[in-house]
C-alpha positions in Angstrom: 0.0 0.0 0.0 3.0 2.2 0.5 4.5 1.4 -2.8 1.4 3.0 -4.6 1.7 6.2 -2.6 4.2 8.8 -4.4 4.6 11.3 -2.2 3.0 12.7 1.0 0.0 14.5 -0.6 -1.2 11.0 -2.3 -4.4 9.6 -1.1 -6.0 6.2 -1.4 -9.8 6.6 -1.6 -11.3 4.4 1.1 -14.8 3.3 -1.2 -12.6 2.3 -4.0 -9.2 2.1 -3.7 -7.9 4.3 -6.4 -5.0 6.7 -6.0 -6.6 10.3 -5.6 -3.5 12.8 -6.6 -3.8 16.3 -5.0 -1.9 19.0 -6.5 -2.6 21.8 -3.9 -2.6 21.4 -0.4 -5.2 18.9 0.8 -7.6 20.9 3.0 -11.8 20.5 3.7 -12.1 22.0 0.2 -11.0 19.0 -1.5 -12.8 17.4 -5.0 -13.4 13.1 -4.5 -13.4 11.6 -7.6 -14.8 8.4 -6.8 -17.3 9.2 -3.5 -18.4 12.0 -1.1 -15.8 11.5 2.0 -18.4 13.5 4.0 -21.7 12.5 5.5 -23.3 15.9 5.7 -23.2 18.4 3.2 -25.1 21.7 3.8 -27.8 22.6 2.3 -28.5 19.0 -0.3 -30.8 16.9 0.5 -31.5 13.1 -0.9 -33.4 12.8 -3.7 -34.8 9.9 -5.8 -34.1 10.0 -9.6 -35.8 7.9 -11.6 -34.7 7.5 -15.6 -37.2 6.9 -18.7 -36.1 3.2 -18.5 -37.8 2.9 -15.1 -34.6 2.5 -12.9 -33.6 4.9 -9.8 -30.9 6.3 -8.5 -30.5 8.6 -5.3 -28.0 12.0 -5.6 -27.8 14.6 -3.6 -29.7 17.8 -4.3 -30.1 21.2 -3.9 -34.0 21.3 -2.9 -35.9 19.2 -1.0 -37.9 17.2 -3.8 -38.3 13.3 -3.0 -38.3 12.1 -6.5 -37.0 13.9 -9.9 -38.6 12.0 -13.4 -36.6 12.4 -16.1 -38.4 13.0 -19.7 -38.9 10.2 -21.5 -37.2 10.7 -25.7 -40.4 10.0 -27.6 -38.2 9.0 -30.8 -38.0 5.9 -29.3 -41.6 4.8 -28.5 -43.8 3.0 -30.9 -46.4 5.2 -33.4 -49.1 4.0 -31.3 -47.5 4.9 -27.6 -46.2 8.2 -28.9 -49.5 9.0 -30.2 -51.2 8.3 -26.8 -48.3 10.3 -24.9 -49.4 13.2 -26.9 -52.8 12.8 -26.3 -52.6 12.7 -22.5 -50.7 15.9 -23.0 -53.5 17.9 -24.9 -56.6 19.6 -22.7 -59.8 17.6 -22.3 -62.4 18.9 -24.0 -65.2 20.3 -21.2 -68.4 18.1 -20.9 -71.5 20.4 -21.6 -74.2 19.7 -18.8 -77.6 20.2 -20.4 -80.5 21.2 -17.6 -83.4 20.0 -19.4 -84.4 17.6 -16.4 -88.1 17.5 -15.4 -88.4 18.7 -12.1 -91.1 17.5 -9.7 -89.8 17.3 -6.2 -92.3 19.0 -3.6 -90.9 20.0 -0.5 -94.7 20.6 1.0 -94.4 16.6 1.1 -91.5 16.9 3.4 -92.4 19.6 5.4 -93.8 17.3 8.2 -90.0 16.4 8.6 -88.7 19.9 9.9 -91.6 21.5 11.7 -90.9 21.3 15.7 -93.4 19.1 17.5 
């Protein structure tokens, strides 16, 4: 393990094993290649990405979102699922209610109902 380190400023990433080189001095400002080294970074927040293929992955972000969905490239679907992903995406058309109903409800029937005794 001493063999792979060149000088004192060499690092061997704990996750992975590889040789991290710095050139500067090695302070808390330093850039991992492989893996975060810390636990707790301010202000990111674990979040839930999930590809167009369906699988997830969790990052770190900025804002506090639970789950990010990428956009799914629609030159890959089928004619026939890329027209119905287009047609979820238009407005539905509003149903006209027509008020043509007969109306023969007497409330004199069901008066008895909320006059005091």
């Amino acid at each position: 393990m001493s063999a792979l380190l060149r000088s004192s400023r060499d690092v061997l990433c704990k996750g992975c094993k590889q040789l991290l080189v710095y050139t500067s001095r090695p302070n808390s400002n330093k850039a991992a290649i492989c893996r975060i080294n810390r636990f707790n970074y301010a202000r990111t927040y674990p979040t839930m990405v999930v590809q167009p293929d369906g699988s997830t992955i969790t990052i770190r972000y900025t804002e506090p979102r639970r789950i990010i969905k990428l956009p799914l490239d629609l030159d890959t679907l089928s004619e026939a699922d890329r027209r119905k992903r287009l047609q979820r995406r238009k407005p539905k058309k509003k149903m006209v209610i027509e008020d043509e109903i007969e109306d023969d409800f007497d409330a004199d029937r069901y008066s008895h109902l909320w006059k005091k005794k």
